[in-house]
C-alpha positions, -999 to +999 in steps of 0.1 A: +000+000+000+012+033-004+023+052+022+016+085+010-017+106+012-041+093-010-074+116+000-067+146+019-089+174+032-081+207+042-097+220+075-081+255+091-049+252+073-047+215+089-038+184+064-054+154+076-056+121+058-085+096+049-066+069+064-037+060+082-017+027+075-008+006+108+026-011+097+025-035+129+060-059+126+081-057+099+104-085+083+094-112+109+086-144+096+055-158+111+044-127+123+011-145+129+014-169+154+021-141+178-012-122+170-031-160+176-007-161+213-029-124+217-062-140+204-058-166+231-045-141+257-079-121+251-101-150+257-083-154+293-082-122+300-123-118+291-132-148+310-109-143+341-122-105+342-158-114+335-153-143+366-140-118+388-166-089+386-193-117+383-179-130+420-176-100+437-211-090+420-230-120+438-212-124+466-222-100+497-192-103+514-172-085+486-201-059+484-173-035+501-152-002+495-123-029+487-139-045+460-153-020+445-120-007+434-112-043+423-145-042+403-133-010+385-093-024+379-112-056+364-135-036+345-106-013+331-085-044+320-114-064+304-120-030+285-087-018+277-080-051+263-112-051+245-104-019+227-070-034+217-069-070+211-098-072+187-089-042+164-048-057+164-067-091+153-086-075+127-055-052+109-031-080+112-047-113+106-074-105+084-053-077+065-078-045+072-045-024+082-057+006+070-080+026+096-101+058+090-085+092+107-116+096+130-115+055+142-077+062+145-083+089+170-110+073+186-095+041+192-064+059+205-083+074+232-100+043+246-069+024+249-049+054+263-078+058+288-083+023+301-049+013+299-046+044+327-077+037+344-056+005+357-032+027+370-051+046+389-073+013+402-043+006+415-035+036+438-070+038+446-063-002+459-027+014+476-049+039+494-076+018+512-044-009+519-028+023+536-056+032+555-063-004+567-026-012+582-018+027+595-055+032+606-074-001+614-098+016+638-106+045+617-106+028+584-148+019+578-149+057+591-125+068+562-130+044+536-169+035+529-185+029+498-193+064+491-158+073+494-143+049+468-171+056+444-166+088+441-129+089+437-130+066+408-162+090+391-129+115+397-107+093+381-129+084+355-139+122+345-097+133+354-088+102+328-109+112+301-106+147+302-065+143+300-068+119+275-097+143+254-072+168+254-041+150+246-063+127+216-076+161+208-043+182+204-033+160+173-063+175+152-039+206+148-016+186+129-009+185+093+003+148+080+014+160+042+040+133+041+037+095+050+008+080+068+022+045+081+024+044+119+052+024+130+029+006+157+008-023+164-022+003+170-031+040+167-003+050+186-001+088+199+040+087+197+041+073+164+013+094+149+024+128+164+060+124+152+048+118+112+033+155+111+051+182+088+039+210+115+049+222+149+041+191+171+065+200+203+030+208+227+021+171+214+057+159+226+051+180+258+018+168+264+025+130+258+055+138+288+033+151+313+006+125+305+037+102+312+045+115+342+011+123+364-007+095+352+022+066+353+050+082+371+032+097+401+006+072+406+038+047+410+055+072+434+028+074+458+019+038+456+058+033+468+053+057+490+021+042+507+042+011+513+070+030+525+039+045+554+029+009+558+066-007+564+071+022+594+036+010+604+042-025+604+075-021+622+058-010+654+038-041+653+052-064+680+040-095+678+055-109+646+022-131+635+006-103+633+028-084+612+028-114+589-004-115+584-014-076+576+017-082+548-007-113+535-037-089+527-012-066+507+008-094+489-015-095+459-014-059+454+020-059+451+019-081+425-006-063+404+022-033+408+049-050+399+032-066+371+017-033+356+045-010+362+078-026+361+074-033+323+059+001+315+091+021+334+116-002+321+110+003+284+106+038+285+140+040+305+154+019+274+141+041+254+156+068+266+191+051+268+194+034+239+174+034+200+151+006+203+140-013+171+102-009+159+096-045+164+113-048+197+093-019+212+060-032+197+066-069+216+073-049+250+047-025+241+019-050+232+028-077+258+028-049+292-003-037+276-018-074+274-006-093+301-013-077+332-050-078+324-049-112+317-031-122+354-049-098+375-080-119+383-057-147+382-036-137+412-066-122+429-089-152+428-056-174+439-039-148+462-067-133+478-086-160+507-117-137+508-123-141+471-114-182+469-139-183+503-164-163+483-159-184+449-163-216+474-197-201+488-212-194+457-201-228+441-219-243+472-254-227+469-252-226+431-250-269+436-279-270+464-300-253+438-292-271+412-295-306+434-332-284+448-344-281+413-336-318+404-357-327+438-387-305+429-388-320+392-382-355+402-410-356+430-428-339+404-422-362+379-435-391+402-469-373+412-480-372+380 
């Protein structure tokens, strides 16, 4: 395909193309079999997700401040993945690489906005963990239900109203040379750096996007543990200690998991060139995995989620064996 503009339009002195051309890997034999390993990765990750918010959904005991922030971190990985993984599908086994200008955009923003909606699931998660271990007594007080809803409505509305902006700041720029986006999606990196205009308040933009929404939320995540370890240090009685580290240990996970990837190939970045196909696999599998292991290590990791799985498995087969019962002594009436 050609990788020049092929329709244009002129709006306000802005050049913007019909389509843009997502070039995905390039010179990889077999290319394919890694987009089936994502096809496969998406079906765990919908099921796993879909089992988690189902779980903490029917059982009462999850119906807490807690969970609802879990709710919201599986919610944002079964959609972030869901704006992703299909599309990636689509352009690269099925050959539709080409994508409109608008579904470019649009797509951009959801996967931006999700993918940071886990992030700041996350803090929300280090915050009620921080409250629970430094103020046990206080914590229903502090953290109800009320509370956690409406700080994630905040983060929601804070997300997409960064994300608006930072989507809509590429309208102002003119692409009068090549359309192909050196990405496995409509990447705002890529795509800003192809324009023939100014695009330094893109560059700026994408850097503080960087740094409040990854950066800090990491910093004060550390730094609630940091609160925690100087609270758990004036705990005496070692058991005890132990076991207020056991109610954190999946979290911790979930961090490591989400941001360890996401840090380390920007720092790469930064020190060194990184080839296109190189950053695409790091890209494509920090974006992908963590959603798919979340409700992985939180059903295993977590004993009031297994106890809640176990409960509902139990009434679900007294029903069951109930309705058999009824339609059997049924059966022999008539």
């Amino acid at each position: 395909m050609s990788s020049m503009l092929s329709n244009t339009s002129v709006n306000s002195y802005f050049v913007r193309p019909a389509t843009f051309f997502i070039n995905g890997f390039s010179n990889i034999p077999h290319a394919k079999y890694y987009y089936v390993f994502l096809s496969v990765a998406y079906v765990v990750t919908v099921l796993g997700n879909s089992f988690i918010m189902s779980t903490i959904y029917l059982a009462r005991r999850l119906h807490t401040a807690k969970y609802i922030a879990v709710f919201n971190l599986a919610l944002s990985d079964l959609c972030g993945n869901s704006a992703l993984i299909p599309k990636v599908i689509d352009m690269f086994l099925f050959d539709h690489q080409d994508i409109s200008y608008e579904a470019c955009l649009v797509n951009m923003f959801f996967v931006f906005h999700f993918m940071n909606m886990q992030s700041l699931s996350l803090l929300a998660l280090a915050f009620d963990r921080l409250i629970a271990i430094c103020y046990p007594l206080r914590y229903h007080a502090i953290v109800t239900k009320s509370v956690m809803f409406l700080i994630i409505a905040f983060m929601w509305i804070f997300s997409m109203s960064i994300f608006g902006i930072l989507v809509g700041l590429l309208t102002r720029l003119s692409f009068c040379r090549s359309t192909v986006v050196n990405s496995y999606f409509c990447d705002h990196g890529p795509i800003f750096r192809l324009a023939c205009n100014d695009n330094s308040i893109n560059k700026i933009m994408a850097n503080i996007c960087f740094g409040l929404l990854i950066c800090l939320p990491l910093l004060l995540i550390i730094f609630s543990y940091f609160c925690i370890a100087l609270a758990l240090s004036k705990i005496a009685h070692g058991g005890e200690r132990i076991k207020a580290m056991k109610t954190c240990s999946s979290h911790l996970l979930l961090v490591a998991i989400f941001y360890l990837p996401a840090i380390s190939l920007n720092i790469a970045a930064l020190t060194a060139s990184l080839h296109p196909n190189t950053r695409i696999i790091n890209n494509s599998l920090s974006q992908i995995i963590p959603p798919m292991l979340n409700p992985i290590i939180y059903t295993l990791k977590t004993d009031e989620v297994m106890q809640s799985v176990k409960e509902l498995y139990k009434r679900n087969k007294v029903n069951l064996m109930m309705e058999r019962n009824v339609k059997h002594n049924g059966g022999n009436c008539a």
